[in-house]
LOKETI-406034 format. One record per residue (C-alpha): x, y, z; residue number from 1. Coordinates in Angstrom, 3 decimals. Each point is the difference from the previous one (the first is absolute). Example, Ala and Ser with C-alpha at 12.3 -4.5 7.8 and 13.67 -1.06 7.14 Angstrom:
BEGIN
dopa u=12.300&v=-4.500&w=7.800&seq=1
dopa u=1.370&v=3.440&w=-0.660&seq=2
This chain:
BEGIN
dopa u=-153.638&v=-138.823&w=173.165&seq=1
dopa u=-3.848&v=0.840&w=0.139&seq=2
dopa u=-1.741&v=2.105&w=2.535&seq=3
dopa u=-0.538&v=-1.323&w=3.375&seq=4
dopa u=-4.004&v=-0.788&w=-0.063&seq=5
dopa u=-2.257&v=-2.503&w=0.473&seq=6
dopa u=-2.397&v=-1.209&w=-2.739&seq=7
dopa u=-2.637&v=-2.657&w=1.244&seq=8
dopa u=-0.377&v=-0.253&w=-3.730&seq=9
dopa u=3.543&v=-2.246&w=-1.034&seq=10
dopa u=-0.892&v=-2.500&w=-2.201&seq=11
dopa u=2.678&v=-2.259&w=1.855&seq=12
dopa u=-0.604&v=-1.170&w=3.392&seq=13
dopa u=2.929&v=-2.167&w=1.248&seq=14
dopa u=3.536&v=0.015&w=-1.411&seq=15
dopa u=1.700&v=-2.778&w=0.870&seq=16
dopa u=3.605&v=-0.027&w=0.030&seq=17
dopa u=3.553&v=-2.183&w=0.152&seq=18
dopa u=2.648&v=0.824&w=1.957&seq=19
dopa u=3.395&v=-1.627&w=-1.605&seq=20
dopa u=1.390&v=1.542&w=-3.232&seq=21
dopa u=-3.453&v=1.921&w=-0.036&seq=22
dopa u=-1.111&v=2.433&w=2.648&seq=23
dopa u=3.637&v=-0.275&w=1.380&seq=24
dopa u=3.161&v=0.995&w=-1.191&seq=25
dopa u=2.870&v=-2.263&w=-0.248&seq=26
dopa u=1.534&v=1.335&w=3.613&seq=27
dopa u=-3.384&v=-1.004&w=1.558&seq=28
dopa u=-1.425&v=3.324&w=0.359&seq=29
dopa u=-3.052&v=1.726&w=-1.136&seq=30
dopa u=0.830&v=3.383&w=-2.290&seq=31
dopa u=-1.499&v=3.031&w=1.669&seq=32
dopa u=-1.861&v=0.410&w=-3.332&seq=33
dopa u=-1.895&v=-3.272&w=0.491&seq=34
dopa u=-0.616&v=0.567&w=3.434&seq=35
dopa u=-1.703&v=3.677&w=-0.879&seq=36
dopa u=-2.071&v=-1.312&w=-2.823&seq=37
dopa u=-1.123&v=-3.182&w=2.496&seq=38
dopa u=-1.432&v=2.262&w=2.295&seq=39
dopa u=-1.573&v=2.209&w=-2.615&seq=40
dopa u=-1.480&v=-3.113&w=-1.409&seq=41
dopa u=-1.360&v=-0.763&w=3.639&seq=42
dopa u=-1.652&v=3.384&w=-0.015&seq=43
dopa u=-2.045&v=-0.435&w=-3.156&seq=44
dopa u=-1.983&v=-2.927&w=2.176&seq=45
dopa u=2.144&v=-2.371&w=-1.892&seq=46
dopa u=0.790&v=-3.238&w=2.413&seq=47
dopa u=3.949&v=-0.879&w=-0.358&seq=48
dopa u=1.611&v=-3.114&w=1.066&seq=49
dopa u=2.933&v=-2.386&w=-0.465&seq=50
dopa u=-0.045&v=-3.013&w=-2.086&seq=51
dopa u=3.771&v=-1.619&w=0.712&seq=52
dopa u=1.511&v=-3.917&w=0.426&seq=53
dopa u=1.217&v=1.439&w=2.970&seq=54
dopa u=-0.868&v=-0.849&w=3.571&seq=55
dopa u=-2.362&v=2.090&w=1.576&seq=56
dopa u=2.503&v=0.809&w=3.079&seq=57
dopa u=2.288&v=1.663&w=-3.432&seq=58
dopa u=-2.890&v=1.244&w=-1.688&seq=59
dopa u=-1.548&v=2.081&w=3.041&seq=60
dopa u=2.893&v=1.737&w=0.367&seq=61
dopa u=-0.523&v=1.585&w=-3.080&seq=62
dopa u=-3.519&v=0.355&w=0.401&seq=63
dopa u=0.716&v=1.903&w=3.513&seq=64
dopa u=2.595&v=2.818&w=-2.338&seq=65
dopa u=-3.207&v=0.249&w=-2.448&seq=66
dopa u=-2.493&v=0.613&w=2.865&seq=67
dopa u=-2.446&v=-2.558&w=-1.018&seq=68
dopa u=-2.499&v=-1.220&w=1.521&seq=69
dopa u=-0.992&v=-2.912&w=-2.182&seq=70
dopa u=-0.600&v=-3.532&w=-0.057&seq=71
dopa u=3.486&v=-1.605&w=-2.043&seq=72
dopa u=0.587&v=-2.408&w=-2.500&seq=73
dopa u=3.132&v=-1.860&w=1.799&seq=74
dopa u=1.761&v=-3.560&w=-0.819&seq=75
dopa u=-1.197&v=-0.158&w=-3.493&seq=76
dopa u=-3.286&v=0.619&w=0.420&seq=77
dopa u=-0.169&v=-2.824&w=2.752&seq=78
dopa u=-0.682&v=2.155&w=2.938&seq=79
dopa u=-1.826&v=3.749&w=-0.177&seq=80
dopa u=0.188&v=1.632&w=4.112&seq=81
dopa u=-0.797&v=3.611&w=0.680&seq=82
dopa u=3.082&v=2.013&w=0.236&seq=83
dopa u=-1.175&v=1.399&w=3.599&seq=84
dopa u=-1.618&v=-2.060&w=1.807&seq=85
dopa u=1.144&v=-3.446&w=-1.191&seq=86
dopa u=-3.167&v=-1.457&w=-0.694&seq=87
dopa u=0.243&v=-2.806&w=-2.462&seq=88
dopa u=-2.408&v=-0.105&w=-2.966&seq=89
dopa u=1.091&v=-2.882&w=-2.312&seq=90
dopa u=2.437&v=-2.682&w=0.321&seq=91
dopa u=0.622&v=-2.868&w=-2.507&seq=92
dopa u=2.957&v=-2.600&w=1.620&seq=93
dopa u=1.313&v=-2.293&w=-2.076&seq=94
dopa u=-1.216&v=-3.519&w=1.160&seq=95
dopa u=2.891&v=-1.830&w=2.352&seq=96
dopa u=0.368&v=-2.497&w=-2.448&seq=97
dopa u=0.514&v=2.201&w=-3.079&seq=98
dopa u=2.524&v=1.905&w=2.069&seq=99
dopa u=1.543&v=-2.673&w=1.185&seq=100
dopa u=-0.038&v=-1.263&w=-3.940&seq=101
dopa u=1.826&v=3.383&w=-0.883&seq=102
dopa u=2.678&v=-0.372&w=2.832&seq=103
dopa u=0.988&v=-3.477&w=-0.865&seq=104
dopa u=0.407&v=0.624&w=-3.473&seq=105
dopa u=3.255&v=2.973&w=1.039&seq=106
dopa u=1.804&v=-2.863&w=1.312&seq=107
dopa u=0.598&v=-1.761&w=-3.281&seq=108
dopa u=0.336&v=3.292&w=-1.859&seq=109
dopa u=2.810&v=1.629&w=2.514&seq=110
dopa u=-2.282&v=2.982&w=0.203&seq=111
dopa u=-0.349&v=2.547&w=2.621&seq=112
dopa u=-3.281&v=-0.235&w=1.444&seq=113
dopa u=-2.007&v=1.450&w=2.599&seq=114
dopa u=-3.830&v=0.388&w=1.577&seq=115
dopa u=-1.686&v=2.248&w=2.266&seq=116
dopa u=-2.320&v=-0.515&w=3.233&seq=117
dopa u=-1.799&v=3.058&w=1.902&seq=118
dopa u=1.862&v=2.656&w=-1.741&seq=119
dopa u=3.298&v=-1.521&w=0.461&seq=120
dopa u=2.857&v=-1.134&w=-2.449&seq=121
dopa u=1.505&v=-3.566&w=0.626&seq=122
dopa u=2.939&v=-1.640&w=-1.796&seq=123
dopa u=0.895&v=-3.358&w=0.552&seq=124
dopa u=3.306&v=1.032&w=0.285&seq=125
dopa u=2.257&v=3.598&w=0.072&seq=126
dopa u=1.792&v=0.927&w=-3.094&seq=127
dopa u=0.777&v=2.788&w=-2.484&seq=128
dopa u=-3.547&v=-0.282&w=-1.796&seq=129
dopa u=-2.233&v=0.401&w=3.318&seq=130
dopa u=2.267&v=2.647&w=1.232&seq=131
dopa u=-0.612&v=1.961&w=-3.089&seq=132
dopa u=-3.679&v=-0.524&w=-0.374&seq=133
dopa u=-0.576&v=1.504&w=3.958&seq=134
dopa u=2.219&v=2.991&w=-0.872&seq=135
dopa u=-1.720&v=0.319&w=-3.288&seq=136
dopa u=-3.541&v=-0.099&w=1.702&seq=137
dopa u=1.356&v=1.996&w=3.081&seq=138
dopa u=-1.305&v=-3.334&w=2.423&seq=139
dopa u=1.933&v=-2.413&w=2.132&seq=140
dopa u=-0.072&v=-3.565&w=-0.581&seq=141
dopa u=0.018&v=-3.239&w=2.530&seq=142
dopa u=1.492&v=-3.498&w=-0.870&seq=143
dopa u=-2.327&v=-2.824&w=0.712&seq=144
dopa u=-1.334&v=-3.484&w=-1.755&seq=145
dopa u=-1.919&v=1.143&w=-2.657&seq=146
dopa u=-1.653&v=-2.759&w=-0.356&seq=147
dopa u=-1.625&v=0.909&w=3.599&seq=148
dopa u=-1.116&v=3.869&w=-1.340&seq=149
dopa u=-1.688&v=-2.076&w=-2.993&seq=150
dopa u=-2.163&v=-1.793&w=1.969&seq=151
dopa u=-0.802&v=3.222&w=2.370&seq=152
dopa u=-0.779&v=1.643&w=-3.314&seq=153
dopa u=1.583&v=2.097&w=-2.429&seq=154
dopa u=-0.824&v=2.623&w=-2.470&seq=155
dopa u=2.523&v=-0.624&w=-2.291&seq=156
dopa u=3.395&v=-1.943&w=-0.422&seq=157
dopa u=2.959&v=1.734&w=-2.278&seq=158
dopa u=3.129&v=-1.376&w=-1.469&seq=159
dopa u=2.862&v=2.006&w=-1.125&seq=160
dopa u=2.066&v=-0.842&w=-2.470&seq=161
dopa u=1.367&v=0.762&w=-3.341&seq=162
dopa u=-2.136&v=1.872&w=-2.853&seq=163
dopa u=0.325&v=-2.921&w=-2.553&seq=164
dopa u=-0.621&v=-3.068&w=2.285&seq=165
dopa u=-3.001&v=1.431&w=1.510&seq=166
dopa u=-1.670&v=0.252&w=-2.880&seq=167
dopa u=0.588&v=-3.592&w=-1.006&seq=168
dopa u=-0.523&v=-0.828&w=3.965&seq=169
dopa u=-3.470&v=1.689&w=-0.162&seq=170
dopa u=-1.047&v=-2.442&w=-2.800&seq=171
dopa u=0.783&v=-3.147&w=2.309&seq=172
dopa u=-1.812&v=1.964&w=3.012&seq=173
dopa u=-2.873&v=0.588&w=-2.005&seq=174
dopa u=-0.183&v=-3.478&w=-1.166&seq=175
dopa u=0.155&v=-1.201&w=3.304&seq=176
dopa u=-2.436&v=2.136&w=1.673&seq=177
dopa u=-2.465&v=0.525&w=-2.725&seq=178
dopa u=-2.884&v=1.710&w=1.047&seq=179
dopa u=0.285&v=-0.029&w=3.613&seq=180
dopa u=2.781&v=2.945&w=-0.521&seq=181
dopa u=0.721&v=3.050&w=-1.756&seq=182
dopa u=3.556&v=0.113&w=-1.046&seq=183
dopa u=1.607&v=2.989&w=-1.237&seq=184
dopa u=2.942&v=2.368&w=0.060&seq=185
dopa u=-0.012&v=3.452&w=2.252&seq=186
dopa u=3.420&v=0.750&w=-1.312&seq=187
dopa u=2.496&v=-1.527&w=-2.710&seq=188
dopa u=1.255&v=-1.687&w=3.111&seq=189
dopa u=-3.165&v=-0.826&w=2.252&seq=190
dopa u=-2.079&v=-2.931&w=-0.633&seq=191
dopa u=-2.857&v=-0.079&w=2.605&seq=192
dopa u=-2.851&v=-2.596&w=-0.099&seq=193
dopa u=-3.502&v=1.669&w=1.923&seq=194
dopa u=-3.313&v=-1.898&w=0.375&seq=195
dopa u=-1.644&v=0.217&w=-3.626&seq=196
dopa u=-2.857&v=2.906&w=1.552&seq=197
dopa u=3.048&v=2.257&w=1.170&seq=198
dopa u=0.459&v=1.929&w=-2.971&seq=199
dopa u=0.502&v=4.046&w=-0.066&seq=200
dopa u=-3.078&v=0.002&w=-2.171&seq=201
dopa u=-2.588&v=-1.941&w=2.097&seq=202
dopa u=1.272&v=2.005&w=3.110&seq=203
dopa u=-0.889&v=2.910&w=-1.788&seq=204
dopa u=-3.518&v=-1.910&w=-1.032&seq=205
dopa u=-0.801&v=-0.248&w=3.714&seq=206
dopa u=0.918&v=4.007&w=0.782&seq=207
dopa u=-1.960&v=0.918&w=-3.124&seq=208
dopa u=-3.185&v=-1.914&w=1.548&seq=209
dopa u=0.457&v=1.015&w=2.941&seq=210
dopa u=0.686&v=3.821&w=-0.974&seq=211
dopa u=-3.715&v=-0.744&w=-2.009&seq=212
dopa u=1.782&v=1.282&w=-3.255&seq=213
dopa u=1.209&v=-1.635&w=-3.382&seq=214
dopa u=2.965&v=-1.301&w=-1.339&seq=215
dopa u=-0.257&v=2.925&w=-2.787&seq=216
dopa u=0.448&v=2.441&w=2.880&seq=217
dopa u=3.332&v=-1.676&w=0.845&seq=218
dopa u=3.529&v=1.317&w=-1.188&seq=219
dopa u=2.762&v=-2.801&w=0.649&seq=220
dopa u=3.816&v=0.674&w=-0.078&seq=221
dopa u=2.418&v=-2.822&w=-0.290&seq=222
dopa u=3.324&v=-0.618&w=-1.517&seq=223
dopa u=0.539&v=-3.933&w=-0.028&seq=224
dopa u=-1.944&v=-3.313&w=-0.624&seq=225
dopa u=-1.545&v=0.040&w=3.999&seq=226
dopa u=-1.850&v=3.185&w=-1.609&seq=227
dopa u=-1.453&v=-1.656&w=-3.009&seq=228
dopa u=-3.269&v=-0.908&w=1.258&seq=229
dopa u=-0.788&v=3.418&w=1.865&seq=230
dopa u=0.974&v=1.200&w=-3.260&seq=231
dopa u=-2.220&v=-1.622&w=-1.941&seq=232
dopa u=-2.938&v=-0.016&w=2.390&seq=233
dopa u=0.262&v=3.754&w=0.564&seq=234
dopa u=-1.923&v=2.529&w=-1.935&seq=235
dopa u=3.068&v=2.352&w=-0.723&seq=236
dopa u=3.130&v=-2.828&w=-0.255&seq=237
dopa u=3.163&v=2.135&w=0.436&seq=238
dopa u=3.789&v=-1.388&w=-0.024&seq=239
dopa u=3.102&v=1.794&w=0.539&seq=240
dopa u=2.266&v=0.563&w=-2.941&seq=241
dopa u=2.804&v=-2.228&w=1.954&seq=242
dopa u=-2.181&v=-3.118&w=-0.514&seq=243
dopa u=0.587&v=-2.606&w=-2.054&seq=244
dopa u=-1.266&v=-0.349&w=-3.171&seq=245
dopa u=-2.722&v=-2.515&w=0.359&seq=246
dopa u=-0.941&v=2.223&w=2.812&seq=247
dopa u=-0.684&v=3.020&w=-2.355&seq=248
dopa u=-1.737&v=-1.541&w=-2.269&seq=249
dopa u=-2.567&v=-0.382&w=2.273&seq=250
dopa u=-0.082&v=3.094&w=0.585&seq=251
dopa u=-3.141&v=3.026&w=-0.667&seq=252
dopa u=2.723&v=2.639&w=0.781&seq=253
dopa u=4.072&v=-0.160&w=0.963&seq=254
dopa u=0.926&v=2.615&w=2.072&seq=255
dopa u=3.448&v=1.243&w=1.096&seq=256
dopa u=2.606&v=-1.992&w=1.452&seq=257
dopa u=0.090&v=-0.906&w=3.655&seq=258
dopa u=2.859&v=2.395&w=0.365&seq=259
dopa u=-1.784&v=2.743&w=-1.548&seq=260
dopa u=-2.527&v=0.357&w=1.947&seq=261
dopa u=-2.826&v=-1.847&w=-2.257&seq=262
dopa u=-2.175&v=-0.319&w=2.272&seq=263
dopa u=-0.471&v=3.592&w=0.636&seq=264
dopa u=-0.374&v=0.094&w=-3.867&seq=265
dopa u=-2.684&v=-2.431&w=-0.592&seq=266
dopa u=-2.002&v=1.696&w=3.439&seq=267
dopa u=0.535&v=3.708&w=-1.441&seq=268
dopa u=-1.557&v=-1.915&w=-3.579&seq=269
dopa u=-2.981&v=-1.625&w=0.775&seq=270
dopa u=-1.417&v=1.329&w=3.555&seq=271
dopa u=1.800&v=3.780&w=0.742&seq=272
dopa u=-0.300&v=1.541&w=-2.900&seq=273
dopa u=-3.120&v=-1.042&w=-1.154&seq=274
């Protein structure tokens, strides 16, 4: 690990990280490793923040072990809230009728599905699927009409469902949808739809602009398809060697595994021990 200093002089000024199968290991927890070279990151004037699917009541919990202070990148990129104080800095819901679109298509499909409204989880009904998500995300969850939470608003709707059929579901979504929706897979087994602005990567547009920096003064660190853009848009694109294939080959440099503490790896690379 390098020296504890600070060096106005890093060529990198915001790292923007994932939580899932990246920062975190696979019990949830962040490696004592990660959490040192965070803070040492931090110290070199570097800005740090998360950049998760997540909700931001999950994601700030996190944010609150890490000490940060930071505007983050929650729901996909559809809402970005300071991790103190709350405030709320950009929010793209996906029109009522395009969620309502996206609910009604889970009833012919037999999916699990499921939206959001101020922070909260709703499920149109309780089974296995919701029941894992919340103790997956560490939230609670409320049953209501979802159809009612899609007109109120909603950052993003999910179905969960088996590997194979989403991907052929997501094809029919798209279809439908077109370009009033992004449509995309957070894990083999999450399909989420978001408004077609909430995107990791133009959340992190609107932090570099308003950080007054560039994009090539941005390290990104993702592990599935939700990371792509951020990826791409970053200057320094970097993806866990647990990702998928077509994930790594978009790559500018794979790092460890999630397990292993890769994040750690790629911060000690490219900002500590410069």
């Amino acid at each position: 690990m390098a020296r504890e200093t600070t060096d106005i002089h890093t060529r990198y000024k915001l790292v923007a990280i994932d939580l899932d199968d990246t920062l975190l290991r696979q019990d949830l927890s962040i490696s004592e490793r990660n959490r040192e070279a965070i803070r040492l990151t931090i110290k070199r004037g570097v800005t740090v923040t998360i950049a998760t699917g997540r909700m931001y009541a999950s994601a700030s919990r996190f944010a609150r072990q890490l000490e940060l202070d930071v505007p983050l990148i929650t729901y996909q990129g559809a809402l970005i809230k300071t991790s103190l104080t709350g405030e709320v800095l950009y929010e793209k819901l996906l029109e009522p009728d395009v969620a309502l679109a996206a609910i009604d298509l889970a009833k012919t499909s037999g999916l699990h599905v499921q939206a959001y409204a101020d922070d909260a989880l709703y499920t149109q009904k309780e089974n296995k699927n919701v029941r894992d998500y919340a103790e997956l995300v560490g939230v609670s969850y409320r049953v209501a009409d979802l159809h009612e939470i899609a007109k109120r608003g909603t950052p993003k709707v999910l179905y969960s469902g088996d590997p194979d059929f989403l991907d052929r579901f997501a094809k029919e979504v798209q279809r439908i949808l077109g370009d009033r929706a992004n449509v995309f897979k957070s894990k083999p087994y999450f399909l989420e739809v978001t408004h077609p602005q909430a995107t990791k990567g133009q959340a992190l547009d609107f932090l570099v602009q308003r950080l007054g920096i560039n994009r090539e003064q941005v390290i990104a660190m993702g592990d599935s398809y939700n990371d792509l853009d951020m990826i791409e848009y970053a200057g320094l694109g970097i993806v866990m060697e647990n990702a998928p294939e077509p994930i790594r080959r978009s790559a500018d440099y794979i790092t460890g595994h999630h397990e292993q503490d890769g994040v750690a790896e790629a911060l000690d690379r490219f900002i500590l021990q410069v």
